[in-house]
C-alpha positions in Angstrom: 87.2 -22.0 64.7 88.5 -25.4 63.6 86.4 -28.6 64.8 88.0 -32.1 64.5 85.4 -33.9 67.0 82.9 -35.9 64.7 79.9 -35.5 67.4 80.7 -31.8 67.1 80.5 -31.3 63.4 77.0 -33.4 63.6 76.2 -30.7 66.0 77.0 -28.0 64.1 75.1 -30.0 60.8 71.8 -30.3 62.7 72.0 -26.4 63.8 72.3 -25.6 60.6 69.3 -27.4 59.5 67.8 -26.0 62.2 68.0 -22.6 61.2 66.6 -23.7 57.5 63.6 -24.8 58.9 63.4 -21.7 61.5 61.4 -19.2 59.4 57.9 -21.4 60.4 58.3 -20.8 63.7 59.5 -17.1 63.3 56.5 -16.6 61.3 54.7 -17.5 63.6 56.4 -15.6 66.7 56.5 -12.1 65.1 54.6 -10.2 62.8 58.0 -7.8 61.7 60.3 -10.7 61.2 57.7 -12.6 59.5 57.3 -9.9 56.8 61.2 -10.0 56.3 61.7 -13.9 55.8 58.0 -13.8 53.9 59.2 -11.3 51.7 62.9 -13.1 51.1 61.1 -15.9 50.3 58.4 -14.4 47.6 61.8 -13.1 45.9 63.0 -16.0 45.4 62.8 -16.9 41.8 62.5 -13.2 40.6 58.7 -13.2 42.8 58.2 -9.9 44.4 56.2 -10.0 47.7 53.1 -8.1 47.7 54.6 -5.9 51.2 56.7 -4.3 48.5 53.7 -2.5 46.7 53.4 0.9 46.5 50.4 2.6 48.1 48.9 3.7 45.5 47.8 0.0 44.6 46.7 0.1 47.8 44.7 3.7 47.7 42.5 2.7 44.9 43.3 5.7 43.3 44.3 4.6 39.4 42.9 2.6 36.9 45.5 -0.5 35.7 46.4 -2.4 38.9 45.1 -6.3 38.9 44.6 -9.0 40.4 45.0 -12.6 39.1 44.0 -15.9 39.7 42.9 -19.5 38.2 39.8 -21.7 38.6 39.9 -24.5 38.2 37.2 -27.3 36.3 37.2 -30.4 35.9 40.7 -31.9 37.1 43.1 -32.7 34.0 40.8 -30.4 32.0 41.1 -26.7 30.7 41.1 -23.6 33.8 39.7 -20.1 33.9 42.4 -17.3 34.5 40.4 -14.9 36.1 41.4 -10.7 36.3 40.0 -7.6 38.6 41.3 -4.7 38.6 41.4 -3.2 42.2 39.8 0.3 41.3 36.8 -0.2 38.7 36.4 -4.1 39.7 36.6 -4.8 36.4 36.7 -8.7 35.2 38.0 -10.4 32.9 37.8 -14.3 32.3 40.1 -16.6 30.0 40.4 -20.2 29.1 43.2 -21.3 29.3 43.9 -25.0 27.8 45.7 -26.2 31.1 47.1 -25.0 34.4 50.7 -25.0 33.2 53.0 -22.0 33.4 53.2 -21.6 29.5 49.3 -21.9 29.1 48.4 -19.6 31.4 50.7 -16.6 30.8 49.6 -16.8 27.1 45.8 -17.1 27.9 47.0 -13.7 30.6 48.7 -11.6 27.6 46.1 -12.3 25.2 43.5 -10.8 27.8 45.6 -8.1 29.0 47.1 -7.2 26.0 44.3 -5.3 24.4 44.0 -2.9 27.4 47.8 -2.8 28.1 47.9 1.3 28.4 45.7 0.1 31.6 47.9 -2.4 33.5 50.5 -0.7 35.7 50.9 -3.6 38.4 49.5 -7.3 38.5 49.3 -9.3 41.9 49.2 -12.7 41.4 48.4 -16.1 43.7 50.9 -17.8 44.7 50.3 -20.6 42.2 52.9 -21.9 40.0 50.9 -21.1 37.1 52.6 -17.9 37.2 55.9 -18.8 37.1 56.4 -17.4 34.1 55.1 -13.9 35.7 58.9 -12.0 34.4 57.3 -13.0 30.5 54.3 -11.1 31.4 55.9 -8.3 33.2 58.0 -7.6 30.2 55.0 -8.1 27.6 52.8 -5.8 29.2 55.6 -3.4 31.1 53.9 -4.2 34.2 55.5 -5.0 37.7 54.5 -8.5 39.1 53.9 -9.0 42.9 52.6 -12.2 44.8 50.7 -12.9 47.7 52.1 -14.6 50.6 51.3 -18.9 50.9 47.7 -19.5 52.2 46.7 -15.3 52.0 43.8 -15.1 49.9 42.2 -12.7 52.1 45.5 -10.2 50.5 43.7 -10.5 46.7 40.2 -9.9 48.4 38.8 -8.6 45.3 40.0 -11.4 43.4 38.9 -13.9 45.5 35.1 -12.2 45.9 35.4 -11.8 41.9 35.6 -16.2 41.8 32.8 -16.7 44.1 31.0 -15.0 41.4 32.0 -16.8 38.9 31.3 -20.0 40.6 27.6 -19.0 40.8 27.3 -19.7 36.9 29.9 -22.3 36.9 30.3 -24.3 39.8 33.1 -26.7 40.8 33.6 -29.9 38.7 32.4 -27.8 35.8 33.6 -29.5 32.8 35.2 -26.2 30.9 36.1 -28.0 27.9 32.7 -27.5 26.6 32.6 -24.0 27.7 32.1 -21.5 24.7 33.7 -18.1 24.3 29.8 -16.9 24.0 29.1 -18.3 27.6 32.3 -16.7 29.0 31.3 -13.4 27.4 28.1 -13.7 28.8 29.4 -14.4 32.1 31.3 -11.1 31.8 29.0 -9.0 30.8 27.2 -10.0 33.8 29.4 -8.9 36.1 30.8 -6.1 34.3 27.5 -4.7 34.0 25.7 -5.0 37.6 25.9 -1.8 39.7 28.3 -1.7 42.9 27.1 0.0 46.5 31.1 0.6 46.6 31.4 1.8 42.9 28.4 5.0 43.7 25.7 2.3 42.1 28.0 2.8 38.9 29.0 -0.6 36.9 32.6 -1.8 36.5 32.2 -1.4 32.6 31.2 2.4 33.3 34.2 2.8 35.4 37.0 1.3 33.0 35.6 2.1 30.0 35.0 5.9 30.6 31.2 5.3 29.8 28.8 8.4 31.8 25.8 6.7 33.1 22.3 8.5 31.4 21.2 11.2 33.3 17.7 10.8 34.9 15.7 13.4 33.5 13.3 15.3 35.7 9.6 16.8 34.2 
């Protein structure tokens, strides 16, 4: 239809606008057209949304699916990338020298690389720190998938995995005098402590094929 009226076309310019800004309302209307909009946005930019998983992440049932995050020190100073991997909760900890996209995705392949025959799938916050999350998907041959804005409870592990953390290093933590040694340590820690949800068996038993000794009897 042609439109010549001036107030008409600035009618037709604020609708438009309008449906821009609709998908925070929708979102917030229904839980089926929310997961559509949510997951056109989490593509933008090559980002996959985390409703597109298979369920196999979601069963548990295989070792090599992750979970990643940062945390973050003292601000302008060095973060932690911090990994679990959803079946043996498994951690791993990084430094990496800042929170920029480039710092973090070499402090991630340098961590994952190592195990890389054990990392089918990553699931990452929705930070921009892992912008460069295609670089690490084609390192590692590992699909990337992010969680939806303000969803932290959808990398629970994760998330439970950093509260950890922050029990030996707590926030405003300068890390730029953190040592490797104290970030192994750190590991180790949590590597090694037995899980009610793992059969009292530790992560590091889990991942690294390890047999826990067998109690004797007299």
């Amino acid at each position: 239809m042609s439109v010549t009226n001036g107030s008409t076309s600035m009618s037709m310019r604020t609708s438009a606008v309008a449906m821009i800004s609709m998908p925070t309302c929708v979102a917030r209307s229904g839980a089926g057209n929310a997961t559509g909009i949510m997951t056109a946005v989490a593509k933008s930019g090559g980002r996959v949304s985390i409703g597109e998983r298979p369920e196999i992440i979601e069963e548990r049932s295989r070792t090599g699916d992750w979970e990643a995050d940062t945390v973050i020190g003292k601000p302008g100073g060095p973060v932690l990338l911090t990994l679990a991997e959803r079946r043996t909760r498994y951690s791993i900890i990084a430094k990496a020298p800042e929170k920029s996209a480039q710092a973090v995705t070499d402090a991630l392949l340098t961590a994952l690389q190592p195990h890389a025959d054990l990392v089918h799938t990553l699931t990452y916050d929705n930070g921009k720190e892992f912008a460069y999350h295609q670089t690490v998907a084609k390192g590692l041959d590992a699909q990337g998938y992010f969680a939806h804005p303000y969803h932290s409870w959808e990398r629970g592990l994760n998330e439970n995995t950093n509260g950890l953390i922050r029990q030996y290093l707590p926030k405003g933590t300068d890390f730029r005098t953190l040592t490797l040694e104290k970030l192994r340590s750190i590991m180790d820690r949590l590597n090694n402590r037995p899980r009610k949800c793992l059969g009292f068996k530790t992560p590091n038993q889990l991942f690294s094929g390890i047999k826990p000794p067998v109690a004797l009897t007299s």
